[in-house]
C-alpha positions in Angstrom: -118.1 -65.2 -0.1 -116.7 -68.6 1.5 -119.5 -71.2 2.0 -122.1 -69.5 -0.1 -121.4 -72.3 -2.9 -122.5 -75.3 -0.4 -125.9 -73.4 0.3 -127.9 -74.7 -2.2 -128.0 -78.5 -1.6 -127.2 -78.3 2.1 -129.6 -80.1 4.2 -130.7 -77.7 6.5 -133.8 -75.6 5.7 -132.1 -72.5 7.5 -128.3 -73.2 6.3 -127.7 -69.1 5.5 -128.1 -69.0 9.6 -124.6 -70.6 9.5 -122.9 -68.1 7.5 -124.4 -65.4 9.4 -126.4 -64.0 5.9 -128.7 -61.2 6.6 -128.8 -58.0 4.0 -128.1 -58.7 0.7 -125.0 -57.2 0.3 -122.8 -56.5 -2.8 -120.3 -59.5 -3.0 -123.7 -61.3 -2.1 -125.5 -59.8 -4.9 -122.5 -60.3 -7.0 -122.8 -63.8 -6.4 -126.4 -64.5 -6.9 -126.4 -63.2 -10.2 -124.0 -65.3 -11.6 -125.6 -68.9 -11.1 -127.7 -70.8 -12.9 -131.6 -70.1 -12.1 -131.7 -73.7 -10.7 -129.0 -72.8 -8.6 -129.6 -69.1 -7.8 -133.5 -70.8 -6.7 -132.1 -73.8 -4.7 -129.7 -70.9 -2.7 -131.9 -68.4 -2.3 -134.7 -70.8 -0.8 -132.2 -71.7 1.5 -131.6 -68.1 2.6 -135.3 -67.7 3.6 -135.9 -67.6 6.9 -139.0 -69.5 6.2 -140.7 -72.3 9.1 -138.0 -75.3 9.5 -139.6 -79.1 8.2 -137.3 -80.6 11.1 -139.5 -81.6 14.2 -138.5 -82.4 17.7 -135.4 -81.6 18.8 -133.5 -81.2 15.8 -135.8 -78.1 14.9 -135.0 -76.7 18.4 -131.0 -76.7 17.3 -131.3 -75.0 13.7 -132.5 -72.2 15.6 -129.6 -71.7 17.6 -126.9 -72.4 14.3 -126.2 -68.1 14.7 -124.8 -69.2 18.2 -122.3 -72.1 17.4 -118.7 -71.4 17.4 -117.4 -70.8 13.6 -115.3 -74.1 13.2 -119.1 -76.3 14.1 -120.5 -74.0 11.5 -118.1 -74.6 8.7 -118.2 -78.4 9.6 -122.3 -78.2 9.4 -122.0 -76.5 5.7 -119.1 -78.7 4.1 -120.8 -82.3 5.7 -117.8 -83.1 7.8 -120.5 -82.5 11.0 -124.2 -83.6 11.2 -126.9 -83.5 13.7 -127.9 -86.8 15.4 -129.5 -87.7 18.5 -128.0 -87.5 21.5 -128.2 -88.5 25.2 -124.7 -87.2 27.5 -125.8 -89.6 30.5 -123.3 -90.2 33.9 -123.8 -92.0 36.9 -122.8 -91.3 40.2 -123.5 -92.7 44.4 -124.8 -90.7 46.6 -122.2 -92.2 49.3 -124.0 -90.2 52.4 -123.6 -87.0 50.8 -126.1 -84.0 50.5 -124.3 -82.3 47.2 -123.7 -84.8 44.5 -121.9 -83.6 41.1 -122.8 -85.2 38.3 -120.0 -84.3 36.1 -116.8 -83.4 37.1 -113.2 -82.8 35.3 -111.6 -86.0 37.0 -114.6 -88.0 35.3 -112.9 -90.4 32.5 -115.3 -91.9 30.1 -116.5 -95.6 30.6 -118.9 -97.5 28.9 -121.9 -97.8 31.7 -120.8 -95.2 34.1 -120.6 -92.5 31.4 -119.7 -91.2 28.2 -117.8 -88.1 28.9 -114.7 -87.0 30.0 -113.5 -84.0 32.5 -117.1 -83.2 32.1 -116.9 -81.6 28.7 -118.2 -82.1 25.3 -115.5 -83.8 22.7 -114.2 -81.2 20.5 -116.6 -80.0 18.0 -119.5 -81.0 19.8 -122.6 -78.8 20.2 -125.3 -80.4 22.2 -128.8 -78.8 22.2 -130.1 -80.0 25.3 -134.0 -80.5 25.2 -134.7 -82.5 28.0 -133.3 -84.0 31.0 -133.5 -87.4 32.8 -133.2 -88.1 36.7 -133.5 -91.7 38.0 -131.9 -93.6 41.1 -131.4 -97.1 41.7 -129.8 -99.2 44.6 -126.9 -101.3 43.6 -125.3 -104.3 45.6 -122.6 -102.4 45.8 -120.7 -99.8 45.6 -118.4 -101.2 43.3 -118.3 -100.3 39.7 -119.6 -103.4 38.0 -122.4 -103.2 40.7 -122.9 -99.6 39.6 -122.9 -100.8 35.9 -125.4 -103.7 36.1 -128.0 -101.8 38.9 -131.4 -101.2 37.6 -132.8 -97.5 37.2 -136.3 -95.9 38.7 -137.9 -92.7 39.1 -137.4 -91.1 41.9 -141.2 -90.6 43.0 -140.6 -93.0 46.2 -137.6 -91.7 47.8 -138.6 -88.1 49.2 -135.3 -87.0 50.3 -134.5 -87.1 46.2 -137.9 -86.1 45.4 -137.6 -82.5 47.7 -133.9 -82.1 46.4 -132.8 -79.4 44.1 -130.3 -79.7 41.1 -128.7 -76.8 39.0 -127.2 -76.8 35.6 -124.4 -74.7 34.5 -121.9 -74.8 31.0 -118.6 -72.4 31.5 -120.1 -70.9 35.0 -123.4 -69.8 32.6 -126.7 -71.1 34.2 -128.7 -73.6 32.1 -131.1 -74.6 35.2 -131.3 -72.4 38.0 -132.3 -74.2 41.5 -135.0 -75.9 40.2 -137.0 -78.8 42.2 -136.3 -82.3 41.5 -139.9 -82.2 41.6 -140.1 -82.2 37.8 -138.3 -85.8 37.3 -141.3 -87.5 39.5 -143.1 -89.3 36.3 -144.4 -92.7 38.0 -148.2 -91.9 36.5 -147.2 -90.3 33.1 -147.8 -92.7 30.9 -146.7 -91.1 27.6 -143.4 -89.9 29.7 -140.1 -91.7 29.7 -139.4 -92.2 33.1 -137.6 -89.2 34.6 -137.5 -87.3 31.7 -138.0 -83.4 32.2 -138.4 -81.5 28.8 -137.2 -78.1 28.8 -139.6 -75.2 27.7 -136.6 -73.1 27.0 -133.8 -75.7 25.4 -129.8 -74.6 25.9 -127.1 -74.8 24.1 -124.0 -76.3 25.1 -120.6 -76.4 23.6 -117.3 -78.1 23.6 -114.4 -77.0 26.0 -116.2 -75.6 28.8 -117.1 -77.1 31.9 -120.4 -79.0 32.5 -121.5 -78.9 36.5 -124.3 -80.7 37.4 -125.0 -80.6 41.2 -127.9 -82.3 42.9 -128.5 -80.7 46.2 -130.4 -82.8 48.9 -132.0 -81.4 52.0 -131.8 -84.7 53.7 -130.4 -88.1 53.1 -132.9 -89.5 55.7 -134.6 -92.9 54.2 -131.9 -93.1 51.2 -130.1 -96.3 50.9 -126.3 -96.4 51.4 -125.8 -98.1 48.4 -128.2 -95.5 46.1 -126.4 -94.2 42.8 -128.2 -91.8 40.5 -128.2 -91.9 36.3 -128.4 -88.0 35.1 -129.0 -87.6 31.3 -128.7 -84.6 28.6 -130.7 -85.1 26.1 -131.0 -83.5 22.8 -129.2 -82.8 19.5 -125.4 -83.0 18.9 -122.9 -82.4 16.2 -121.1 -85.7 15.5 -118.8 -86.5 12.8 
């Protein structure tokens, strides 16, 4: 059985999850009983779907390994992938308008506007997204060295952002539905980062499909011409 040889000193606690092991089957079986009992112990503590020692957000992605494409899988097991932190972040003005994507495919990647490209994941890339950031700030321009060097805030004092909606989707698939921007106002939580919205029920994302991320306002009253907003993904990622 491919794979079934890097189980035992793989680093993940639930590493059988990415070869899809489940009833001990024959070929299984077969396979067990010809290692060494160091071995045949180290694998088959792997196999059990025992609690996870990973914390946070890295904990939150092993549970979702069954769910990553085959190549992420294989690249997990052999070391050629690894789980790091991540944060997918864009920015983007307002520029008068009351629907404002965040991501979109003519997006190029630039170091302090954003670091994506046609609003997908490089290839390879899973991203576990655990939380979600939301902040606006006023730039002296519109240009995109002002953009770059403006300073970000919450959005707890501009109620035309604070009453707007957004909605999250990966390859037409909801990840937030309509929900209130509400959830990004953080001015008096201390222990908070600012903006940050953590996700009871994380999503998983992966490469080649299409990220839209729409911020719906029901007014633009009180919101400076020059406003741009940051949007964040955070979470876990496969990198190489």
């Amino acid at each position: 059985m491919e794979g079934l040889g890097l189980l035992a000193n793989s680093e993940y606690d639930n590493a059988a999850d990415l070869l899809g092991l489940g009833a001990m089957d024959e070929e299984l079986m077969g396979y067990l009983s010809a290692l060494d009992p160091v071995t045949r112990f180290k694998t088959l503590s792997k196999m059990k779907k025992s609690g996870s020692s990973s914390k946070g957000s890295r904990a939150e992605m092993e549970k979702f390994f069954p769910e990553l494409p085959p190549a992420i899988k294989q690249g997990l097991l052999q070391g050629k992938l690894r789980l790091a932190d991540a944060l997918i972040y864009t920015i983007k003005p307002i520029n008068g308008a009351k629907t404002v994507k965040l991501f979109e495919t003519q997006d190029v990647k630039e170091v302090g506007l954003r670091n994506l490209s046609n609003g997908r994941l490089p290839k390879n890339t899973a991203l576990l997204v655990s939380g979600i950031i939301l902040l606006q700030g006023v730039a002296a321009s519109l240009s995109s060295d002002d953009q770059k060097s403006t300073v970000f805030d919450v959005i707890d004092s501009v109620g035309a952002l604070s009453t707007g909606e957004f909605t999250i989707k990966a390859n037409k698939k909801q990840i937030i539905d309509s929900t209130s921007n509400y959830v990004f106002k953080t001015k008096d939580f201390t222990q908070v980062t600012k903006g940050y919205y953590k996700l009871a029920n994380p999503r998983l994302i992966v490469d080649d499909v299409d990220i839209e991320w729409e911020i719906e306002l029901g007014s633009v009253a009180g919101i400076n011409a020059n406003t741009i907003l940051f949007g964040g993904l955070h979470g876990t990622a496969t990198i190489p």
